[in-house]
C-alpha positions in Angstrom: 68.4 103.6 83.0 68.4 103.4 87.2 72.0 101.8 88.0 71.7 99.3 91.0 75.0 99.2 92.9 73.7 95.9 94.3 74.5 94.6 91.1 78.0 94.7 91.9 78.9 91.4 93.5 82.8 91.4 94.9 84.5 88.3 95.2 87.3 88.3 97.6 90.8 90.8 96.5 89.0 91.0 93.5 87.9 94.4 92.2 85.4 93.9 89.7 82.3 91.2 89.5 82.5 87.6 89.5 81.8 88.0 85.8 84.0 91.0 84.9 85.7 90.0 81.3 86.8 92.5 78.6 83.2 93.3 77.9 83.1 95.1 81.6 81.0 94.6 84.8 78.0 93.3 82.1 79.2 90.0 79.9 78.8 89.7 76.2 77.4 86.1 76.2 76.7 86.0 72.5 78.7 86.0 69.2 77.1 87.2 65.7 79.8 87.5 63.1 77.6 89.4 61.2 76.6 92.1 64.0 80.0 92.7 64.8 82.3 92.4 62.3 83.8 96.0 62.0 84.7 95.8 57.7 87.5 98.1 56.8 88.2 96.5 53.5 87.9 99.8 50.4 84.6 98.4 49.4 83.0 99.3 51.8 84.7 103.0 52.1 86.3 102.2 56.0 89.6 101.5 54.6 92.6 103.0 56.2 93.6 106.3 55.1 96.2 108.1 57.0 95.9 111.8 57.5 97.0 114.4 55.3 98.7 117.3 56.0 95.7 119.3 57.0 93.5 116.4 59.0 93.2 116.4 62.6 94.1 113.9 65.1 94.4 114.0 69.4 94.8 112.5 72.2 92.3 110.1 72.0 93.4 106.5 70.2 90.0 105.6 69.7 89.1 108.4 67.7 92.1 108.9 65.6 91.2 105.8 64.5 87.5 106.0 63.9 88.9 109.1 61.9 91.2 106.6 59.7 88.8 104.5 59.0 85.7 107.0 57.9 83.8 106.3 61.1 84.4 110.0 61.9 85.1 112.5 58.9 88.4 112.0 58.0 89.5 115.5 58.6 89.2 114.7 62.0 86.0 117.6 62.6 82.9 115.9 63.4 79.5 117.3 64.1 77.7 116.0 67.3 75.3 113.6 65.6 78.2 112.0 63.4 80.0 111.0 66.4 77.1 109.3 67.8 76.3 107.6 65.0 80.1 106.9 64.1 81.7 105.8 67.1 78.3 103.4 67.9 79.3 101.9 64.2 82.6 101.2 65.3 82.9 100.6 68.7 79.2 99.6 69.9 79.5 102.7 72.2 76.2 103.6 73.6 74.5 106.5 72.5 73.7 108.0 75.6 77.4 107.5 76.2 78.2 109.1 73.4 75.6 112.3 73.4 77.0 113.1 76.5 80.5 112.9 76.0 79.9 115.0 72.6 77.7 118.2 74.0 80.7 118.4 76.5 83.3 118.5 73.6 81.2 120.7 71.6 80.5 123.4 74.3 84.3 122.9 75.9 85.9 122.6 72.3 84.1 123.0 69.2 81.2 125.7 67.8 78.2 125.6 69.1 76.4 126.9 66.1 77.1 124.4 63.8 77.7 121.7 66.6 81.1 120.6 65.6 84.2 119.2 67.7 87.8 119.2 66.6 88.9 115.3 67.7 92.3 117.1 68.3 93.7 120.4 68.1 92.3 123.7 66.6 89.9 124.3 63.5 88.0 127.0 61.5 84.6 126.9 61.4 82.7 128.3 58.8 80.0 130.4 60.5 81.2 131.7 63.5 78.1 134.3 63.8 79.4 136.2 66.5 78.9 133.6 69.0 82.9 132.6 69.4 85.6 134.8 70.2 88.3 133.2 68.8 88.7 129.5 66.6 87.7 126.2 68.9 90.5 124.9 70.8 89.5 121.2 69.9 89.9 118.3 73.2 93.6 118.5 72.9 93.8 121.7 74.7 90.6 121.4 76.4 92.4 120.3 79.6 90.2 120.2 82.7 87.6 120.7 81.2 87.7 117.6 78.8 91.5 116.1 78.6 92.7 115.9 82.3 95.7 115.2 84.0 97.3 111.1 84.9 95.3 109.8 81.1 96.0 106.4 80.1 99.0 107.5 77.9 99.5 111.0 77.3 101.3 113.2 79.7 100.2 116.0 81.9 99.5 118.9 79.9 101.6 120.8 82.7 104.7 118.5 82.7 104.9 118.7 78.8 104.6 122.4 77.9 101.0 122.4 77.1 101.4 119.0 75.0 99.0 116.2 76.3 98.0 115.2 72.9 100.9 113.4 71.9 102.1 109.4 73.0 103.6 108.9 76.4 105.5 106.0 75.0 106.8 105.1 79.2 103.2 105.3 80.0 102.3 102.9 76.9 105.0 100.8 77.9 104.0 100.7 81.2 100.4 98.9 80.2 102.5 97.4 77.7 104.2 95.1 79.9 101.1 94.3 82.1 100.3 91.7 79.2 99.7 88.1 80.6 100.2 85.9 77.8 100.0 88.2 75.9 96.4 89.5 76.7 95.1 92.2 78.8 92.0 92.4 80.9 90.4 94.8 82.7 92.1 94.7 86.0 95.5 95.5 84.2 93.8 98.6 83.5 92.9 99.6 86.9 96.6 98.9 88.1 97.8 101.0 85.0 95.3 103.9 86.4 97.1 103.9 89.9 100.1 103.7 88.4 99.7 106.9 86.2 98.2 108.8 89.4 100.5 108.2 91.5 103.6 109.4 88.7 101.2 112.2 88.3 100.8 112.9 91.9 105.0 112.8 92.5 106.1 114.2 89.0 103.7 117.3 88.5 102.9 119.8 90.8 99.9 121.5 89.4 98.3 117.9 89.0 94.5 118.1 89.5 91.5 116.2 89.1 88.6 118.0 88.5 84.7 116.1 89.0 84.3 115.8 84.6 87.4 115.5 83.5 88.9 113.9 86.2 85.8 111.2 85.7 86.4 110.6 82.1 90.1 110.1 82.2 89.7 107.5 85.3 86.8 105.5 83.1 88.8 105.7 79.8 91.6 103.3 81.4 88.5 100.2 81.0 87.3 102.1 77.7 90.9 100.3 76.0 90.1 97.2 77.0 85.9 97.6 76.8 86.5 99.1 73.2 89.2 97.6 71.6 89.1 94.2 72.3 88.5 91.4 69.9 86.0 89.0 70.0 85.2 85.4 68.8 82.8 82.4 69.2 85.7 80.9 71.4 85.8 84.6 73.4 82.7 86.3 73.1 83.5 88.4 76.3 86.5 89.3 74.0 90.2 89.1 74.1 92.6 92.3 73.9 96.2 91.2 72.2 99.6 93.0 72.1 99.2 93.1 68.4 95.3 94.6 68.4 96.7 97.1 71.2 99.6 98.0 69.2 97.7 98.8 65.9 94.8 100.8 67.8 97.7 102.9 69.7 99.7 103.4 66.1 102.8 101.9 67.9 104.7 99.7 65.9 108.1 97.6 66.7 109.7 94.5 68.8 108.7 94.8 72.5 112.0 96.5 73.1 112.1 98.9 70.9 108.6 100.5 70.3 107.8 103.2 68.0 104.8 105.8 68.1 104.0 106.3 64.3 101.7 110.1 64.9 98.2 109.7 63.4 98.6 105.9 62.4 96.0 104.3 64.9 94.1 101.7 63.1 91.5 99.3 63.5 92.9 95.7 62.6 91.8 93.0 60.0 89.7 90.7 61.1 88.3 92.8 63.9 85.1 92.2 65.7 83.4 94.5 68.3 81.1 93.8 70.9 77.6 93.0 69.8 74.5 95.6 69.8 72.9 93.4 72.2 75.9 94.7 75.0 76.8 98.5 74.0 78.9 100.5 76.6 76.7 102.8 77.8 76.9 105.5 80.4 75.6 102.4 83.1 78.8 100.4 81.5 81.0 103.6 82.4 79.8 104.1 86.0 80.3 100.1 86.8 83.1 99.8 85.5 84.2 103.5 87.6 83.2 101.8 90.6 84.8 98.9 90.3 87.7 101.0 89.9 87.1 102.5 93.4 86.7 99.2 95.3 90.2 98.5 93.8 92.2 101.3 94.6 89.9 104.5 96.6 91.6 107.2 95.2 91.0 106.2 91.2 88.1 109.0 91.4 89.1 111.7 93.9 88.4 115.5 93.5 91.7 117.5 93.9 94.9 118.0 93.5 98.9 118.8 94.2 98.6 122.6 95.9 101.7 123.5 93.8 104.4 120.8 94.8 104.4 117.3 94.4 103.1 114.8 96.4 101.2 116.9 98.4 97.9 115.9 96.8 94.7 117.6 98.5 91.3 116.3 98.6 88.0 118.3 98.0 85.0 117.9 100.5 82.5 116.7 98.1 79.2 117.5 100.9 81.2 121.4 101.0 81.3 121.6 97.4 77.6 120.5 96.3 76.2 122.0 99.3 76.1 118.7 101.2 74.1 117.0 98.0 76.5 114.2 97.4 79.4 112.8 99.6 81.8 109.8 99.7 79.5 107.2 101.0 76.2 108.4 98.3 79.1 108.9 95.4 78.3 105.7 94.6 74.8 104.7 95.2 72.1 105.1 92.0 73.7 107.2 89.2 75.2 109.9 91.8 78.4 109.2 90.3 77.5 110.4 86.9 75.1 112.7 88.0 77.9 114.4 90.3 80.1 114.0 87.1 77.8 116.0 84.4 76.1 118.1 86.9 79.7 119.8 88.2 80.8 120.1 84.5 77.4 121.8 83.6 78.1 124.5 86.7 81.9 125.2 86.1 80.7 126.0 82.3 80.6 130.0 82.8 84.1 129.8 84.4 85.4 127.5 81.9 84.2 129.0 78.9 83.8 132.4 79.4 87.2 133.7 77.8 86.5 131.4 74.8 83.1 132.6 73.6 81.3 135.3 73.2 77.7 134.8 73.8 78.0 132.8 76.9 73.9 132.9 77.2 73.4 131.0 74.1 75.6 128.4 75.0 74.6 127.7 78.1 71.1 127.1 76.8 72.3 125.1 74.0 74.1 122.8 76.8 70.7 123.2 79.1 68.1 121.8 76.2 70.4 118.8 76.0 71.9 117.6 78.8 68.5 118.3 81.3 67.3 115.2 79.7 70.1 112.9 80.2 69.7 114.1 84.1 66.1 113.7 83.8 66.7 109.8 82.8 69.1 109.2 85.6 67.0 110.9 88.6 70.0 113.2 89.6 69.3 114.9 92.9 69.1 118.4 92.4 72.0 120.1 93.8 71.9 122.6 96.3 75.3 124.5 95.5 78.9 124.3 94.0 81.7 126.2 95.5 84.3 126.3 93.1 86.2 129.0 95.4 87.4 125.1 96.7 89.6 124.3 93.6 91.5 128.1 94.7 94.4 126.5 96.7 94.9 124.1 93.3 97.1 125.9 90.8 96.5 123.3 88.1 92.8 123.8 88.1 94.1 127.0 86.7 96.5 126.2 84.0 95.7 126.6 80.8 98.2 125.3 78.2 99.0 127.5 75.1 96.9 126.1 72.1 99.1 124.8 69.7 98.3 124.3 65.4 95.7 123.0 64.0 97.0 120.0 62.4 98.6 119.0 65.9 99.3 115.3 64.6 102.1 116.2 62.5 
């Protein structure tokens, strides 16, 4: 899967390719109503069912409604292969896409043993074999490492004592009211990105952007339009309404008054995804990133506020991989994601090592996996990683108090 940037075309003030529609930088140009039609009626078991008292949900709308709906167990604790297989049901995500994103939740958030993730807040797995020090944290409070700062609508973990799991309903709002006739594409996402960095930039002052996280919350801006849009025979690159944004956020209300109903995302009647033939892959992901970039520079910049706000820093990318990657080769070939997985891979012994016990067995869990999703994309090998750079960053230090383990309630 060799990503070409040359297949990137710019047209004039426009940040995206002449094609760009709500299927991304690639077009859906086909409609099967069979293929995509996303059933949630009770025959087929993918009716909604809100959580119960003990069920998990997070930060991530997506998800919380996959959970809903059966596409993820309903008790919002998946396995690694479930959330392939489930969120590829649902959404067409790729599976490569996918893997990826679930060994990082797994090693930054779940049990390794059993290869479980909590899609929210804490759990209690059922073998911990000595291998875990104390229960998985779950994504919610997985921040840098898997939740980051400036996300599409939660807050900074930082700003809101530890809480960047719950709705940011100003943030929503904010996207909210970049509809244009009452549709959204995917440049309103890119403006809705700049906007929640630069609030995060001036409001928090241990904001930071790390290479993973920081990655993952500046591609899942596209992801809402990308995954939750609708799609017809009259819009087959798809079409993303107030209504389907409302019901996939659990917001409910007039456009005045909006209320976030905790744990209620749903997928809508009547709701197609894209088609098989056009998943979003980790390819999709690193287009759609780089679109981003030509748009506004800073989407995907290492650092951070140095413990005041708005005095945003930037990291040296050549000093911190050894002189491996920099701005101009960021986004040639898959460097991009390579950079992206590779740094998160390194940081792992930092990141982890006050969460479990047998840090060896980890790592090589992590190792077996990911070595050939880097093998696929050619990453360079790289020839160091100085994390003594993140030092002058408080926030790349924070680390929010983990909070119950039904966290929607």
């Amino acid at each position: 899967m060799k990503i070409s940037t040359l297949a990137i075309t710019f047209a004039s003030g426009i940040a995206g390719t002449a094609a760009e529609s709500n299927c991304g930088q690639i077009p859906c140009l086909n409609f099967d109503p069979v293929d995509q039609y996303v059933d949630v009626s009770s025959a087929t078991g993918h009716q909604f069912i809100a959580p119960g008292a003990t069920d998990i949900r997070g930060p991530c709308p997506g998800l919380n409604a996959a959970a809903n709906h059966g596409y993820l167990p309903r008790n919002g604790i998946t396995t690694l292969q479930q959330s392939i297989v489930g969120l590829g049901q649902a959404f067409n995500f790729g599976t490569d896409l996918a893997t990826a994103l679930g060994i990082v939740a797994v090693i930054q958030a779940g049990n390794v043993i059993e290869e479980t993730w909590s899609i929210g807040g804490p759990y209690y797995p059922s073998s911990i074999a000595g291998l875990l020090g104390g229960n998985p944290r779950g994504i919610s409070y997985s921040h840098n490492r898997y939740e980051a700062d400036a996300s599409f609508a939660r807050s900074d973990a930082y700003t809101n004592f530890g809480d960047a799991h719950s709705l940011n309903m100003a943030k929503f709002q904010h996207f909210y009211n970049l509809a244009y006739n009452d549709t959204y594409n995917i440049s309103a996402t890119r403006d809705h990105g700049a906007w929640n960095r630069a609030q995060s930039v001036s409001n928090n002052p241990y904001f930071f952007s790390p290479p993973f996280a920081g990655f993952v919350a500046s591609v899942a801006h596209p992801f809402v339009v990308n995954m939750f849009s609708n799609h017809s025979a009259e819009q087959p690159n798809g079409y993303l309404d107030r209504a389907t944004l409302k019901s996939f956020f659990g917001v409910s209300g007039p456009d005045s008054a909006l209320v976030w109903n905790k744990g209620q995302e749903r997928i809508p009647n009547n709701w197609y995804r894209r088609p098989s033939s056009n998943p979003y892959t980790l390819a999709s992901g690193v287009l759609d990133t780089l679109a981003n970039l030509r748009a506004y520079p800073d989407s995907f910049r290492v650092g951070g506020n140095t413990g005041t706000v708005n005095s945003f820093a930037g990291v040296d990318l050549g000093n911190l991989t050894g002189g491996t990657y920099n701005l101009a080769n960021l986004v040639e070939g898959n460097n991009l994601v390579c950079f992206a997985i590779q740094a998160m891979q390194l940081s792992m012994p930092d990141a982890i090592s006050g969460i479990v016990g047998d840090l060896a067995t980890v790592l090589a869990w992590a190792t077996k996996l990911l070595t050939p999703i880097l093998t696929k994309l050619s990453c360079p090998e790289l020839a160091g990683y100085d994390t003594s750079l993140f030092e002058k960053f408080p926030g790349s230090g924070y680390n929010p108090p983990t909070g119950k383990a039904e966290p929607f309630k």
